[in-house]
C-alpha positions in Angstrom: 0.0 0.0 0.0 1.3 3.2 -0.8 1.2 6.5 2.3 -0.9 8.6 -0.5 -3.3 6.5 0.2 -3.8 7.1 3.4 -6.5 10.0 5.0 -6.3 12.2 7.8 -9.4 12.5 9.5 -10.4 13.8 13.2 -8.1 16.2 13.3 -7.7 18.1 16.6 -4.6 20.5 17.0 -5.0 22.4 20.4 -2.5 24.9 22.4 -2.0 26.3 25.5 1.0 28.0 26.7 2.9 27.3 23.4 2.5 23.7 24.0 0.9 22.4 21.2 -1.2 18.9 20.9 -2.2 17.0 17.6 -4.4 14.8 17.5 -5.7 12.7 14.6 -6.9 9.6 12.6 -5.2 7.5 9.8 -7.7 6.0 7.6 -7.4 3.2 5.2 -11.0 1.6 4.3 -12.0 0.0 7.6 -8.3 -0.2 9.0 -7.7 3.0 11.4 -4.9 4.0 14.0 -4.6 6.9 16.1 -2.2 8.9 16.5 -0.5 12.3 18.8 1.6 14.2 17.1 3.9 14.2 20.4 5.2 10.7 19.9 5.3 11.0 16.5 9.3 12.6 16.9 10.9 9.2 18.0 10.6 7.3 15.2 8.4 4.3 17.0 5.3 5.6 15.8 6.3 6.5 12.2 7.6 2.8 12.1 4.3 1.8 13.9 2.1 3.2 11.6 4.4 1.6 8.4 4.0 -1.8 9.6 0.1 -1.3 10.7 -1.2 -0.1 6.7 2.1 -2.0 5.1 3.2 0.9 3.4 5.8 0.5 0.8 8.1 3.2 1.3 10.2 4.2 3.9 10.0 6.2 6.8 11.2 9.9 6.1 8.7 9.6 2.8 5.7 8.9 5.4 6.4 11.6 7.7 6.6 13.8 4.9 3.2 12.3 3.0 1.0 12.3 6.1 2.6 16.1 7.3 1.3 17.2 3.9 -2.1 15.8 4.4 -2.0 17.1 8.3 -1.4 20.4 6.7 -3.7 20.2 3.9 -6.7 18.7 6.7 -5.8 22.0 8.5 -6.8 24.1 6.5 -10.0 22.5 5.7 -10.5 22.6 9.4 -10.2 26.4 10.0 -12.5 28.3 9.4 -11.6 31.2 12.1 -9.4 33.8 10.5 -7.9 36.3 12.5 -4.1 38.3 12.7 -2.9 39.8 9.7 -5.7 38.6 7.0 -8.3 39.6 9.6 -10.9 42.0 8.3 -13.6 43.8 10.6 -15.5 45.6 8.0 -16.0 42.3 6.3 -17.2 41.1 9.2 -19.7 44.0 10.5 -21.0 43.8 6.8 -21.9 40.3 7.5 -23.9 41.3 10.3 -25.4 44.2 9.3 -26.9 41.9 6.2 -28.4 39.5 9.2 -30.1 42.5 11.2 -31.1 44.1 7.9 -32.7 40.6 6.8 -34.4 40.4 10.5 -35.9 44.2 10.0 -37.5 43.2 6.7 -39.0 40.6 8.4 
């Protein structure tokens, strides 16, 4: 099996104090393992997850493959935007469209 096959689902990436937690899910049909991204640094778990889905290539290629899906599930995931793409009037426009809609009413 190859690590492109592979989907990243329930993703949960949390923080507090600049101690940051990731969660999530490696799919493959009905085969599934979890995994934190705070083991994922010693190597066990990359080699853990290679010998769970029997994925072909070796281990610096699936840490690479499933950080580009963690990254590309992400973004999916966000839907907050705020610091330097933030944009209030965009946002009070929004608003005043839902009172405005509410006043017709």
């Amino acid at each position: 099996m190859l690590c492109k096959e592979l989907r990243v689902v329930n993703l949960n990436i949390t923080e507090d104090y600049y101690d940051y937690r990731g969660l999530f899910r490696l799919c493959s049909g009905e085969n599934c393992l979890d995994v934190d991204l705070m083991n994922w640094e010693s190597g066990d778990k990359l080699k853990q997850i290679k010998t769970h889905f029997k994925l072909e290539e070796d281990i610096t290629e699936i840490k690479e493959v499933i950080m580009d899906k963690i990254m590309e599930a992400s973004k999916v995931e966000s839907r907050i935007v705020e610091g330097k793409d933030y944009q209030e009037d965009a946002k009070n426009k929004n608003k005043e469209r839902s009172i405005n809609a509410l006043d017709m009413a």
